[in-house]
C-alpha positions in Angstrom: 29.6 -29.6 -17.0 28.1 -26.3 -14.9 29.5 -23.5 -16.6 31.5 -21.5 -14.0 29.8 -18.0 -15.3 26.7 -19.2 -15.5 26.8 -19.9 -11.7 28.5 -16.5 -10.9 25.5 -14.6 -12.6 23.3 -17.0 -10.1 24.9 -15.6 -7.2 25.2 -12.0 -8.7 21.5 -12.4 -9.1 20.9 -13.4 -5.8 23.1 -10.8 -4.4 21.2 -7.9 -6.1 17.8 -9.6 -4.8 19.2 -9.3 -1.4 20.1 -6.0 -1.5 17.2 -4.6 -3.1 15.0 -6.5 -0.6 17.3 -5.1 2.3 17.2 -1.1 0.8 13.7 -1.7 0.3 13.2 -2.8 4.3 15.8 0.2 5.0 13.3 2.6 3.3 9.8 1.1 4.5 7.7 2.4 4.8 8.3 5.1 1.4 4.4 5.6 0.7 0.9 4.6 2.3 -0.2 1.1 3.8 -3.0 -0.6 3.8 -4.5 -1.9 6.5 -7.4 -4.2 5.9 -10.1 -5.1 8.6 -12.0 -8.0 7.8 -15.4 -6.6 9.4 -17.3 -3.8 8.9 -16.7 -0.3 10.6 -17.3 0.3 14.3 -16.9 -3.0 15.4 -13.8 -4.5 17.6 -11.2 -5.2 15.1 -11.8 -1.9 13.7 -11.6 0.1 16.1 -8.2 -1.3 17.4 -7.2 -1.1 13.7 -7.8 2.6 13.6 -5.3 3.0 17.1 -2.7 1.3 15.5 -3.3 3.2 12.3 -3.1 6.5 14.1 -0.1 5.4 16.0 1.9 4.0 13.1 1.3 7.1 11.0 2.6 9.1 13.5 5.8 7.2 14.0 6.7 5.8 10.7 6.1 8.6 8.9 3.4 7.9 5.9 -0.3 7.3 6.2 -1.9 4.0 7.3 -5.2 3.4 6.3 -7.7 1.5 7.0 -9.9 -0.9 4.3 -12.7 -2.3 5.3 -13.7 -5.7 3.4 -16.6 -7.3 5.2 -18.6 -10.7 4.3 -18.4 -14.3 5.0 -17.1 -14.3 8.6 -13.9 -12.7 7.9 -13.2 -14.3 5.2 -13.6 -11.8 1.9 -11.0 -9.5 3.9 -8.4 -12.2 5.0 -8.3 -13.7 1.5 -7.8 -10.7 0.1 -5.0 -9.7 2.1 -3.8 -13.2 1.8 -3.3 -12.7 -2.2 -1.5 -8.8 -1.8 1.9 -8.7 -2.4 4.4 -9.4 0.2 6.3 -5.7 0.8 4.9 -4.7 3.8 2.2 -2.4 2.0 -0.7 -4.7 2.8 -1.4 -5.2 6.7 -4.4 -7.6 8.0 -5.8 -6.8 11.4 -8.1 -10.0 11.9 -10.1 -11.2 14.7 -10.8 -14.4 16.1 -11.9 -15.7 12.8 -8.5 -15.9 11.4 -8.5 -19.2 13.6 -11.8 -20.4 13.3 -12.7 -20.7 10.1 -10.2 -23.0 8.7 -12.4 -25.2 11.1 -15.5 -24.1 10.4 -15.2 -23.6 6.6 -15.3 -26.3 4.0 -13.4 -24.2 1.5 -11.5 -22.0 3.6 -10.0 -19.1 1.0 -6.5 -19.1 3.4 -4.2 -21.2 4.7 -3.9 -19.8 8.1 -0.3 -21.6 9.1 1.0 -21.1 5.2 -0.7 -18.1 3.8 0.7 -15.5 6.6 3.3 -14.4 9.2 2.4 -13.6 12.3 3.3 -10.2 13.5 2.3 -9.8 16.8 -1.2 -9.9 19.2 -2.1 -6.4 19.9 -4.9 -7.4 22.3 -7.6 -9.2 23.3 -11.1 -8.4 24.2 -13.4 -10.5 26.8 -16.3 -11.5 25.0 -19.8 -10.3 26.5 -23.0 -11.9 27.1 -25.8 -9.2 26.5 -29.4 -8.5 26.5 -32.1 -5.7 25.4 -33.1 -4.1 29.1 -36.6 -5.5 28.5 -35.8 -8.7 29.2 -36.4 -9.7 32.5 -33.2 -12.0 32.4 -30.4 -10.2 34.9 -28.3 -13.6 34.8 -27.4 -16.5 32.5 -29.1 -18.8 34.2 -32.0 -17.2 34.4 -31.5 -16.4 30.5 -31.0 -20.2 29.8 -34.8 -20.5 32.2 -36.2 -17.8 29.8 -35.3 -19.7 26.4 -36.3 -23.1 27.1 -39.8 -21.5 28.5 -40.2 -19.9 25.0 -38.6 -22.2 22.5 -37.8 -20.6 19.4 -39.2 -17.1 21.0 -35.9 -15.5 20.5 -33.3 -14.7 18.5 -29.1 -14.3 19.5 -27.7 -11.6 17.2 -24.3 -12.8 15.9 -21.1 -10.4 14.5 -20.1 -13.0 11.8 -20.6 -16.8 11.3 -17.3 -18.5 12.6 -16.3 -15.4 15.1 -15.6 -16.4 18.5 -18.6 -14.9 20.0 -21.0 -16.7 16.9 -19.4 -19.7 18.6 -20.3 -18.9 21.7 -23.9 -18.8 21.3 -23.2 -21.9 19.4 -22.4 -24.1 22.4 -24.3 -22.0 24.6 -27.4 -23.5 22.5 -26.1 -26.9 22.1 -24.7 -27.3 26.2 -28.0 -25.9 27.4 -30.4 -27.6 24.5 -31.9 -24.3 23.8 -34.3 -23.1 20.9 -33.5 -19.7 19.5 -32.3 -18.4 16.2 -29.0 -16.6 15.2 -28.5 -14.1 13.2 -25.4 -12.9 11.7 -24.4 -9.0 11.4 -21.2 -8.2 9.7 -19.4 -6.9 12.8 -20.0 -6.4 16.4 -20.8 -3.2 15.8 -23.9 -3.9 13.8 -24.8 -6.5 16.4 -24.6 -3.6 19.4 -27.2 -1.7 17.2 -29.6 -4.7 17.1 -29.5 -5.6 20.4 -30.0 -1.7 21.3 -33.0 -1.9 19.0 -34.6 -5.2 20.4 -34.4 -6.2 16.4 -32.6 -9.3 17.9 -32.8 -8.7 22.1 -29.7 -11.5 22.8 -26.0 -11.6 21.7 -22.8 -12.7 23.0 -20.0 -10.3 21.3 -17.0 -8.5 21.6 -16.9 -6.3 24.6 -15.6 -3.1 22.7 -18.4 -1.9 20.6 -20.9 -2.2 23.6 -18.9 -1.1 26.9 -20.7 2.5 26.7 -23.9 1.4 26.4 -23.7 -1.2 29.1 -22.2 1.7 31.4 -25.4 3.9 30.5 -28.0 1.1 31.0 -29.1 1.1 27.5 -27.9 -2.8 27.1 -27.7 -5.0 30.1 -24.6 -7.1 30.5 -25.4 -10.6 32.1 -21.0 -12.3 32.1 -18.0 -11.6 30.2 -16.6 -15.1 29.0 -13.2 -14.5 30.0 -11.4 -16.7 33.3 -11.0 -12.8 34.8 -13.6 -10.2 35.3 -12.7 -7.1 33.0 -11.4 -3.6 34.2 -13.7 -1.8 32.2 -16.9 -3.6 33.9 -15.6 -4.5 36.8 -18.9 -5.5 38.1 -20.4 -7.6 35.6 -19.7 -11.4 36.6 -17.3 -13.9 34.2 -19.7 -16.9 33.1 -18.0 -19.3 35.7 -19.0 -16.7 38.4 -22.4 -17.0 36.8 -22.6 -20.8 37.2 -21.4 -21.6 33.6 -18.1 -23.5 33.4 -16.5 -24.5 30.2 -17.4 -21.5 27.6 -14.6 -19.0 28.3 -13.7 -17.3 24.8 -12.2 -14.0 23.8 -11.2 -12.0 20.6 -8.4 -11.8 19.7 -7.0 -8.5 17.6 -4.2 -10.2 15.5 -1.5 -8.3 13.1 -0.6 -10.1 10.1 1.5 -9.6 6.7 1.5 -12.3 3.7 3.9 -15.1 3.5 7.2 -13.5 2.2 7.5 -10.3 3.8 10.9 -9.2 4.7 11.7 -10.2 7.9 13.1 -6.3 8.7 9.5 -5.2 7.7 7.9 -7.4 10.5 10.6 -6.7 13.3 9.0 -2.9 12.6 6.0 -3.6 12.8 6.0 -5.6 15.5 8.2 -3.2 17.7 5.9 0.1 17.2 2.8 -1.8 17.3 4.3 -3.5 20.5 5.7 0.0 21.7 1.9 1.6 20.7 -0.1 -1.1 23.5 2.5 -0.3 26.1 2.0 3.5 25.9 0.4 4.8 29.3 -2.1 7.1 26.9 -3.1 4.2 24.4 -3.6 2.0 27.2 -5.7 4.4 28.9 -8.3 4.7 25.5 -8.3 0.8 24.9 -8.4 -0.4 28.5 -12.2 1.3 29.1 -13.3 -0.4 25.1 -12.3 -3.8 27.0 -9.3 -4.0 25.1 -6.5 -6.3 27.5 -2.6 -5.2 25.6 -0.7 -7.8 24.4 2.0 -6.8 22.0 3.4 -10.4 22.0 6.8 -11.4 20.1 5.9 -12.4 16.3 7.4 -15.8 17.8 4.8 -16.3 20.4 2.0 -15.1 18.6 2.7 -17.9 16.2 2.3 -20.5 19.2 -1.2 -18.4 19.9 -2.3 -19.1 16.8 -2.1 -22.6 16.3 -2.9 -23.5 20.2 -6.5 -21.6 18.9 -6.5 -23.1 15.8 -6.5 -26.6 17.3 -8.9 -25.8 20.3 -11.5 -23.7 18.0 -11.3 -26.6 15.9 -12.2 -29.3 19.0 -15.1 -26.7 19.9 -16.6 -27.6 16.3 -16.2 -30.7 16.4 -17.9 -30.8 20.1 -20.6 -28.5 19.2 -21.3 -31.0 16.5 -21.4 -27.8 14.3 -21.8 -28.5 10.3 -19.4 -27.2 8.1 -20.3 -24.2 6.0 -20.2 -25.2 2.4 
């Protein structure tokens, strides 16, 4: 037979756990947090990872910080975070990767449906289709004429194996039957640098980290891959306008927390970071990066996630793209 006090010091038990999870909520957050960005510095996810830091420091009171934890497509960063302790201290700001690589990976280090809670999309950004100015390319088509006159002339410059725009080049190469290289960069910022530098003249990558220097002519934008042009180059065609259907992408800039964190520590999160996109002045510094704000419901960035979970995973599969090991 149960013995009647040992199930009243189960429920005391549970009761202190409750209330020491809910003061510790109540408090959050009582010292820094860690935000970790699974790409290197100056790129997309950065960036928008340094807003929200700024903004969430300001609001709630202690320091956000950002950790920057590059290498294998996202995935060094992401299984890091994955594997932090579930208090609301450790913040992952991931890209499109978060939903790709459990596709593209054969040993994905996270479980992207177990391992986190969704906390809300901050924002997308268009992906871009760009070139070095010496190119004599001014459209895709006239890229895709380029490449197949000089097979394995040229080389695409890639932000990550397994990032939305590394996938992009992907089927662009397989739809078209092209013959170029790809080289990955750890970030889209990297990538912007390469292109600038003719070191690899072709990319397609996240608007943010190359908006200015499309603007100045230094890099020459031939479509953004979204279904609508973007404000902040309003004159540079979607792919569809350009003649190529079926390839619309975008980046998405994602805020997660490990499985397990109290549910009072997301609703917080998710309202100032929600609050922070609306905001007439953030809007206004994201909007000409090629940010789009989102600041979705942690309920309906759940549904994001697994609707590009499954189709990122179809693309793969189409693409007839191997599996990284």
């Amino acid at each position: 037979m149960r013995s009647p006090l040992r199930g009243l010091a189960a429920c005391v038990v549970l009761l202190v756990a409750t209330l020491s999870a809910a003061t510790a909520s109540a408090a959050y957050p009582d010292r820094p947090v860690k935000i970790i960005v699974p790409f290197a510095a100056g790129g997309p996810t950065d960036v928008m990872a340094r807003i929200l830091a700024a903004r969430l420091s300001e609001k709630l009171g202690q320091q956000f910080y950002i950790e920057n934890m590059a290498g294998a497509g996202g995935n060094i960063g992401t299984a890091n975070a994955a594997r932090a302790a579930a208090d609301g201290y450790t913040i992952l700001i991931a890209s499109s990767s978060y939903v790709v690589n459990p596709s593209l990976y054969k040993n994905c280090p996270y479980d992207a449906e177990k391992d986190f809670i969704p906390v809300t999309l901050a924002a997308i950004t268009p992906n871009i289709l760009i070139v070095n100015p010496s190119l004599p390319a001014k459209t895709p088509k006239e890229l895709i004429e380029l490449i197949k006159a000089n097979p394995n002339k040229y080389t695409f410059a890639s932000p990550g194996i397994g990032t939305t725009p590394d996938l992009a080049s992907q089927l662009f190469k397989v739809t078209y039957n092209l013959d170029f290289a790809i080289a990955p960069y750890n970030g889209g910022g990297p990538v912007a640098q390469a292109v600038l530098a003719n070191e690899a003249p072709i990319s397609f990558v996240a608007m943010t980290p190359t908006t200015q220097l499309v603007l100045t002519g230094k890099l020459r934008a031939l479509a953004v891959t979204t279904k609508k042009r973007s404000a902040a180059l309003p004159d540079v065609p979607t792919l569809a306008e350009a003649g190529i259907v079926g390839q619309d992408s975008e980046t998405m800039q994602g805020v997660f927390v490990p499985r397990g964190t109290p549910q009072a520590i997301v609703d917080v999160l998710q309202k100032e970071i929600a609050a922070a996109v609306a905001d007439p002045a953030i809007k206004s510094r994201m909007q000409p990066l090629g940010f789009e704000p989102a600041g979705s419901s942690s309920a309906d960035f759940a549904v994001y996630v697994k609707d590009e979970l499954a189709k990122w995973k179809k693309v793969i599969s189409d693409a007839k793209i191997k599996q990284i090991p």
